[in-house]
N, C-alpha and C positions, 0 to 999 in steps of 0.2 A: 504494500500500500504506500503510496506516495505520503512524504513529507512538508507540511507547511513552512514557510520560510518568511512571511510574511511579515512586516513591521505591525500589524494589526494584530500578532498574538501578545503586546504589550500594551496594550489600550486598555488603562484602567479602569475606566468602567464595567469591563467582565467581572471583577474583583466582587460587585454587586450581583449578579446571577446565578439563581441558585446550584449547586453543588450537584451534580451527577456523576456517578461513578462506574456504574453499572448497565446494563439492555446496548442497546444497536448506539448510540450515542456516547461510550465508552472513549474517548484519546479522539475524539472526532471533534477539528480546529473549530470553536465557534468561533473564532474571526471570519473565516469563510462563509459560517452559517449564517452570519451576521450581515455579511456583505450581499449572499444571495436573497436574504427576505427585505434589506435595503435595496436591492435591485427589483424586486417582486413590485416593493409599494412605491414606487417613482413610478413604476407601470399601470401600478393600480389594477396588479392582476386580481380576480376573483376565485379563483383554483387554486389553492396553493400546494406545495407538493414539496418538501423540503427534502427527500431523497439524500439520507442520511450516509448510505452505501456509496456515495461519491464523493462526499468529504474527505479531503487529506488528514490524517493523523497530526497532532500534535500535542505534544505535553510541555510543550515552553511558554515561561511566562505568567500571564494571568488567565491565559485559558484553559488552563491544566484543571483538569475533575471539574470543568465548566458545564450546562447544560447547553446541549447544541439547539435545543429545541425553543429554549429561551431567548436565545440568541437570535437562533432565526424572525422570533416572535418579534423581537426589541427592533432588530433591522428592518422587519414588515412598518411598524407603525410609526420609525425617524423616517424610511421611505415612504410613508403615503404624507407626513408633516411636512417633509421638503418638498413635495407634488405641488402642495398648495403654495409654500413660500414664495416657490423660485416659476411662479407663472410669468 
């Protein structure tokens, strides 16, 4: 499985997302999951699909035993905020 290298696994605000350690979300980057639910709500997709099995691993940082799900959640609704902002 591919590795995260991204400067978004030191974004402290994961710091605040609840703790996951365990299920299909295990070492899986919420920076990425983060970035793809911020890319979802700038779209202001309706479907969402957060396809956990394609997230790269990582355990550096602040994302380490992060929830990806959270994550994706948190980036869904700063993406749909900045939809509206940056009209």
């Amino acid at each position: 499985m591919a590795k995260c290298e991204d400067e978004h696994r030191y974004w402290d605000f994961f710091e605040q997302l609840p703790d996951d350690q365990g299920g299909i979300g295990r070492h899986k980057c919420c920076g990425c999951a983060y970035e793809r639910g911020y890319q979802a709500g700038t779209r202001r997709d309706e479907t969402l699909h957060i396809d956990l099995d394609s997230l790269p691993e990582s355990q550096a940082g602040n994302v380490r035993h992060k929830s990806p799900h959270a994550a994706y959640a948190q980036g869904y609704l700063d993406g749909i905020s900045s939809s509206y902002w940056n009209k």
